[in-house]
Backbone as a ProteinNet text record, in pm:
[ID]
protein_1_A
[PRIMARY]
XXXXXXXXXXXXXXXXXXXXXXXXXXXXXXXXXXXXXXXXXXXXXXXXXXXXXXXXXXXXXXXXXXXXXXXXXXXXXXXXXXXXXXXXXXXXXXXXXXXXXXXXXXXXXXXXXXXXXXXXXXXXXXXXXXXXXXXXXXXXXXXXXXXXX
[TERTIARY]
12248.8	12312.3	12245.5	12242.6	12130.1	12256.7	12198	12345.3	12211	12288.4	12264.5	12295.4	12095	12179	12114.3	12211.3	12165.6	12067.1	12004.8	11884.9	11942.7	12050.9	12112.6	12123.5	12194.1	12160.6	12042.8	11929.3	11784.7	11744.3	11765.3	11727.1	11799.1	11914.7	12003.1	11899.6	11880.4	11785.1	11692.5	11579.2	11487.3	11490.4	11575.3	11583.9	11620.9	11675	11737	11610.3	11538.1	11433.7	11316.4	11314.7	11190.5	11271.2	11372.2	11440.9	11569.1	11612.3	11750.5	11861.2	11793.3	11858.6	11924.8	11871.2	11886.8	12016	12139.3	12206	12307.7	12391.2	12480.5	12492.5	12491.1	12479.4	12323.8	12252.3	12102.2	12113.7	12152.1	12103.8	12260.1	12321.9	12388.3	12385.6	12292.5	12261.9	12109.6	12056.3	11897.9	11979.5	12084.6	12140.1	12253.6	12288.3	12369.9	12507.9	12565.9	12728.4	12763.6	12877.4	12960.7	12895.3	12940.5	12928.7	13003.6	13149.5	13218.2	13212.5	13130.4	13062.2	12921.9	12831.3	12710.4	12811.8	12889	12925.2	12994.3	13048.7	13122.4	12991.1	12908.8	12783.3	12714.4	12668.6	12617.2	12693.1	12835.6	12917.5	12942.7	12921.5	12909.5	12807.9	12691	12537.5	12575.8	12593.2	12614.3	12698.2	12815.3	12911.5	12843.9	12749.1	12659.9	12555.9	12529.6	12413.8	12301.4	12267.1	12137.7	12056.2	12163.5	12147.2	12181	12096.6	12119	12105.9	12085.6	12049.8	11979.9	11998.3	11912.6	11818.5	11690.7	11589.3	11519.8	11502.6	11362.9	11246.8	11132.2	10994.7	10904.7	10913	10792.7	10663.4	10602.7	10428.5	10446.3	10392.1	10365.3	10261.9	10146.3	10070.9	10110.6	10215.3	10260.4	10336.7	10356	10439.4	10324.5	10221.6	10131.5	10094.6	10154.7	10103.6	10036.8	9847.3	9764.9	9774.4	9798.7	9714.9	9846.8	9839.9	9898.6	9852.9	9904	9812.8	9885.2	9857.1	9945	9948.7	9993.2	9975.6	10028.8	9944.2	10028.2	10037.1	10108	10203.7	10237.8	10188.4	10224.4	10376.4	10441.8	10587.3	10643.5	10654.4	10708.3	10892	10878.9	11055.8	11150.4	11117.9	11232.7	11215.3	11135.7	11122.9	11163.2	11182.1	11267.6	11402.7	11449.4	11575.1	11570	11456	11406.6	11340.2	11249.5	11139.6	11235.3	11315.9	11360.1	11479.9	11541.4	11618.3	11461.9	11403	11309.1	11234.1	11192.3	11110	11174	11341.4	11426.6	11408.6	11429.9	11452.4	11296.2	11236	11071.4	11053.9	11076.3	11064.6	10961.1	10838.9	10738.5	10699.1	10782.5	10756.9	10864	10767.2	10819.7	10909.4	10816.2	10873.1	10848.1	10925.8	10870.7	10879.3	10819.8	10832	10802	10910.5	10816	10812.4	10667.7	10556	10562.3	10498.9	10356.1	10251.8	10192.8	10059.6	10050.2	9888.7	9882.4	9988.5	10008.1	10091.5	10197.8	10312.5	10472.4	10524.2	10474.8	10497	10392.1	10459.7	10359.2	10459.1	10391.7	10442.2	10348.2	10414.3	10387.6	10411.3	10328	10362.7	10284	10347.5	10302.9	10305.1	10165.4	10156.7	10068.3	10135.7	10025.1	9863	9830.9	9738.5	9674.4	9508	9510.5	9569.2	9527.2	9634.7	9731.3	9816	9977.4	9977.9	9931.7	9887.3	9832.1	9755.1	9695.4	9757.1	9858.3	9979.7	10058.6	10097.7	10215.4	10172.8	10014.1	9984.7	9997.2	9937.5	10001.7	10109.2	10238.8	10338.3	10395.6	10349.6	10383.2	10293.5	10192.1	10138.9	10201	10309.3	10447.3	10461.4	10480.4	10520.3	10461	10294.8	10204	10079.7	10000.4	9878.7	9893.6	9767.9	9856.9	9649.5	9660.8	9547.2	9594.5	9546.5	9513.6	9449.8	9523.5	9435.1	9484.4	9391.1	9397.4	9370.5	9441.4	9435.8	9370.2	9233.1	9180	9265.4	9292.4	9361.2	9451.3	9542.9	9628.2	9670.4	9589.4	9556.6	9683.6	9779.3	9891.8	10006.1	10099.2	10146	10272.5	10384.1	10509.4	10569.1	10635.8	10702.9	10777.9	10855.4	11006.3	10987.8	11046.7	10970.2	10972.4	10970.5	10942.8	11098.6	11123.4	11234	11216.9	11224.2	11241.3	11280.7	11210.4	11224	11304.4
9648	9600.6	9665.3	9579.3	9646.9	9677.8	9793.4	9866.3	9806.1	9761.2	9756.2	9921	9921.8	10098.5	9994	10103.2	10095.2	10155.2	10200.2	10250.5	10408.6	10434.2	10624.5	10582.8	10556.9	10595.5	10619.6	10552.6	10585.7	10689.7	10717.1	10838.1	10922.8	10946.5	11092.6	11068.6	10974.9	10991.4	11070.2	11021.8	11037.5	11242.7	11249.5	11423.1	11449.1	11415	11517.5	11554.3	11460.2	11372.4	11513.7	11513.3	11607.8	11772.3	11740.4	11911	11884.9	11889.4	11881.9	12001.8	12054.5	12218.2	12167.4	12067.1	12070.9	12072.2	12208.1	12154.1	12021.3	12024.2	11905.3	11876.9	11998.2	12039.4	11952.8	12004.5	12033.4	11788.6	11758.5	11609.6	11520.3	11584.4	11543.7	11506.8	11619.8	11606.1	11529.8	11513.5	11408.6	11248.1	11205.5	11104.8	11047.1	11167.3	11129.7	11109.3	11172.2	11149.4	11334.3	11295.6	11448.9	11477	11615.7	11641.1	11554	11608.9	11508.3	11349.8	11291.9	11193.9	11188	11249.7	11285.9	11286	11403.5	11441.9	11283.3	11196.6	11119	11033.5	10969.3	10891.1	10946.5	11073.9	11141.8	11106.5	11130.8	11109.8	10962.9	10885.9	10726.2	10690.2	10745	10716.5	10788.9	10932.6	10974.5	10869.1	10846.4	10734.5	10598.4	10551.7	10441	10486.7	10605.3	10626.4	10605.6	10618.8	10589.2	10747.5	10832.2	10969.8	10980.9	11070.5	11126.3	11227.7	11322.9	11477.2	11528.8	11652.6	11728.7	11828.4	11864.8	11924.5	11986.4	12142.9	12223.5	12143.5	12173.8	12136.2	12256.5	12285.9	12403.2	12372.1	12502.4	12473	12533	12481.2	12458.5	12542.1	12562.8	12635.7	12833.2	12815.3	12966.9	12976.6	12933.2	12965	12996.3	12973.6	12933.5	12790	12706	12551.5	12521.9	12539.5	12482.5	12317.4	12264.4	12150	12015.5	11919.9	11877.1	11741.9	11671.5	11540	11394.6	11306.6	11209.2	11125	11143	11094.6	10930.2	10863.7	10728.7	10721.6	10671.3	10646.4	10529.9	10543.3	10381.1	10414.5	10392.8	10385.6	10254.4	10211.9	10120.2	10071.2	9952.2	9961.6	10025	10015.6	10038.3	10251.5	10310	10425.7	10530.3	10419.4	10418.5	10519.6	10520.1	10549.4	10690.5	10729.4	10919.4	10975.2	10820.4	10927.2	10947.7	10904.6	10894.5	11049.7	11097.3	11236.8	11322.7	11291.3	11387.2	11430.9	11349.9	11354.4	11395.7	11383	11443.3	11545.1	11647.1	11767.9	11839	11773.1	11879.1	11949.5	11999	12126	12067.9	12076.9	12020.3	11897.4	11801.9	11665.4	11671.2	11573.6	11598.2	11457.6	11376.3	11222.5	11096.8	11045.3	10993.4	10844.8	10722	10598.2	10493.5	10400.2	10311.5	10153.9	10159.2	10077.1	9937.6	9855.3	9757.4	9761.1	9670.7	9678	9751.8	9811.9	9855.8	9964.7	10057.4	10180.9	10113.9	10192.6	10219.4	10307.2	10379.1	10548	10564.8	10588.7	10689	10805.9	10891.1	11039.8	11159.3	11209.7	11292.4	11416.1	11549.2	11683.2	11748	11880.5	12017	12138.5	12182.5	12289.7	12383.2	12513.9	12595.6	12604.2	12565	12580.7	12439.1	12417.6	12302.9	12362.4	12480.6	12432	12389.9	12467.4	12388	12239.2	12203.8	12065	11988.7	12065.6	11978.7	12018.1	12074.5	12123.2	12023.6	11990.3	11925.8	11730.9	11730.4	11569.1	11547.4	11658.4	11693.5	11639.7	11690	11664.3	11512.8	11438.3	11312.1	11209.6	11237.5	11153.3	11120.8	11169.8	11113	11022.2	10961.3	10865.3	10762.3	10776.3	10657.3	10747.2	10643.1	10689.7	10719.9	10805.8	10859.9	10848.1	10855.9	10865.9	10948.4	11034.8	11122.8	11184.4	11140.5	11153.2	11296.8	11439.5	11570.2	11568	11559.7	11552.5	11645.3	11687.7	11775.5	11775.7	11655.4	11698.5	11563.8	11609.6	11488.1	11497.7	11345.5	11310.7	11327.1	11273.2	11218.7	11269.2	11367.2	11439.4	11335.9	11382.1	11283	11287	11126.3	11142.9	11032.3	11025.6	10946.3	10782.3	10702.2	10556.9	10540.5	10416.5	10390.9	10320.1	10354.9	10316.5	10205	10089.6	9997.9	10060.4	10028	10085.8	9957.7
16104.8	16225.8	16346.2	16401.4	16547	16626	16711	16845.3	16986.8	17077.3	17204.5	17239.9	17315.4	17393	17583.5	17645	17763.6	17784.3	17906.3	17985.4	17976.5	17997.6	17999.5	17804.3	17717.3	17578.4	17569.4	17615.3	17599.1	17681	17753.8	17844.6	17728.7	17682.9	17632.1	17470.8	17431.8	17276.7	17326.4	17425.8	17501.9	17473.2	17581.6	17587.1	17448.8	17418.6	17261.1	17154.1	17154.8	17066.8	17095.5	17264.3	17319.4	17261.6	17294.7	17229.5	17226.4	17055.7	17018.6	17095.7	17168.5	17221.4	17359.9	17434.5	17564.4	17566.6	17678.6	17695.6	17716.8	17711.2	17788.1	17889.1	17998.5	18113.1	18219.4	18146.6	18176.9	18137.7	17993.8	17955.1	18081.5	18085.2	18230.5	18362.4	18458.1	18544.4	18545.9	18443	18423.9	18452.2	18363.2	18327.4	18440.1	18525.1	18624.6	18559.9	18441.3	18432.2	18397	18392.4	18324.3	18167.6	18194.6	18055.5	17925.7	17945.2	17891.7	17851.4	17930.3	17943.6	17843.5	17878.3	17800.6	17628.8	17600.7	17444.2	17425.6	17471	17457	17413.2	17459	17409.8	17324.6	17302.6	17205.1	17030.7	17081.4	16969.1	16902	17001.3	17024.9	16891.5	16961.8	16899.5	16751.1	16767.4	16626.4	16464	16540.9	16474.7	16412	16516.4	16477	16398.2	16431.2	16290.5	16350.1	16497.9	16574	16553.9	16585.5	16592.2	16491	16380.3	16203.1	16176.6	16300.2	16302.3	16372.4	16328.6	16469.1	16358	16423.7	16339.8	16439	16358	16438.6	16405	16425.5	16470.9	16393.5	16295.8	16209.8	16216	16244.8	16246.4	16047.2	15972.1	15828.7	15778.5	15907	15890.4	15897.5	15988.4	15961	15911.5	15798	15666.1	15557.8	15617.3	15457.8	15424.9	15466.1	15401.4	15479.4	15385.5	15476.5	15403.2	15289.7	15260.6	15232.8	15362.8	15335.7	15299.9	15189.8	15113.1	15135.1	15107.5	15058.6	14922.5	14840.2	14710.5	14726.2	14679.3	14631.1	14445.7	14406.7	14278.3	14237.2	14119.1	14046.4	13956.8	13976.2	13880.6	13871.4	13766.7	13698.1	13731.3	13753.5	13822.9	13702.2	13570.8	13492	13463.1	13556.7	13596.3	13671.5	13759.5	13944.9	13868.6	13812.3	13817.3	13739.3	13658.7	13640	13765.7	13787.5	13890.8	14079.3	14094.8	14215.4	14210.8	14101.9	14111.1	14136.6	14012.1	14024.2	14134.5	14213	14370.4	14416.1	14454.6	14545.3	14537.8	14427.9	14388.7	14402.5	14456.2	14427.2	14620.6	14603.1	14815.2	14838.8	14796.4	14844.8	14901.4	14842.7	14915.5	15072.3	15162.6	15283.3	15279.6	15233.9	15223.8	15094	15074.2	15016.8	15013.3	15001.9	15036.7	14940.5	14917	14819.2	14932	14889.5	14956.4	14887.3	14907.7	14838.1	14833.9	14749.9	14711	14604.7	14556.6	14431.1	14365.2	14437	14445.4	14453.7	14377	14456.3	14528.1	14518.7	14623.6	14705.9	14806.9	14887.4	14932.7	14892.3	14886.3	15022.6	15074.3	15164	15098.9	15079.6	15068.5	15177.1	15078.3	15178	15070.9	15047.8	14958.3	15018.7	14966.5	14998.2	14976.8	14837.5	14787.8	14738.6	14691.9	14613.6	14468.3	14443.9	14318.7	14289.8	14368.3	14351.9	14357	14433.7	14421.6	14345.7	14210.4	14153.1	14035.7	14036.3	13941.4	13957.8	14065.4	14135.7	14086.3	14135.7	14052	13950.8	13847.4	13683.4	13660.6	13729.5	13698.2	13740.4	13850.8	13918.4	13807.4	13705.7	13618.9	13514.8	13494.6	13390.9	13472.1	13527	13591.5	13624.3	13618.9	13632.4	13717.5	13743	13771.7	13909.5	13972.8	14120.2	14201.9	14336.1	14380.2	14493.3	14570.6	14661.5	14782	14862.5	15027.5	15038.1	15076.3	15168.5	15298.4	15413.7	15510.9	15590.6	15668	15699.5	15853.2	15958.5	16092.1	16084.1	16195.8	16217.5	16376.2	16447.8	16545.5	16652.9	16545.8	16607.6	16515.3	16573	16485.6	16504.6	16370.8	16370	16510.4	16525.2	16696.7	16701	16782.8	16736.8	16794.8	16764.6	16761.9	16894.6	16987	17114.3	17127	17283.8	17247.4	17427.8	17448.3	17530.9	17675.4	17807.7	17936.1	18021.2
[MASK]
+++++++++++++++++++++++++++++++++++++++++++++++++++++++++++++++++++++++++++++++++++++++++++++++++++++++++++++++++++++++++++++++++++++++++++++++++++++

């Protein structure tokens, strides 16, 4: 179901999006209403499910995870239903997607090492055959969709 936002819902995504932190105060006086006002649309959006959370922003690299890959995955539909607990439950995957075309997965991680990683494909080949992009940079880091002016 699609939600109609106005021009201020998009402005208050807008700020939250750039930093889930910004006061109420501070996404108030940008937007021109009360606070009370601001939490009242916030809560609006939340209810509809436009807004699904709020998240820090980790650099991956200062944790240790230099190598992050994307696996695609062939799994079989009558599979879907082992291999989909199993993916949930693995820390390492960031995302995971089933696609078209040759693959059914496309899988996003984040490992420290190539080994772990090539531990980690080991284990995703119960499941079907897998191929493997290592990402050396990323141009355009994740960023929240476009939202209409």
């Amino acid at each position: 179901m699609r939600h109609e936002l106005d021009h201020i819902d998009e402005q208050i995504i807008r700020l939250l999006h750039e930093n889930a932190r910004t006061p109420l105060k501070a996404i108030a006086s940008q937007v021109f209403l009360s606070s009370p006002a601001v939490s009242a649309r916030i809560e609006r959006l939340e209810k509809a499910g436009i807004i699904t959370g709020y998240n820090a922003i980790i650099n991956p690299a200062e944790l240790g995870y230099h190598i992050k890959a994307f696996i695609n995955l062939e799994v079989k539909p009558g599979q879907k239903k082992d291999f989909y607990p199993y993916i949930k439950s693995c820390d390492n995957v960031i995302e995971c997607n089933c696609v078209t075309g040759e693959y059914a997965m496309l899988i996003e991680v984040m490992f420290k090492s190539t080994e772990e990683l090539d531990h980690f494909i080991g284990e995703l080949q119960k499941f079907g055959s897998t191929k493997t992009q290592i990402v050396f940079s990323t141009s355009v880091p994740h960023r929240g969709i476009p939202l209409s002016d």
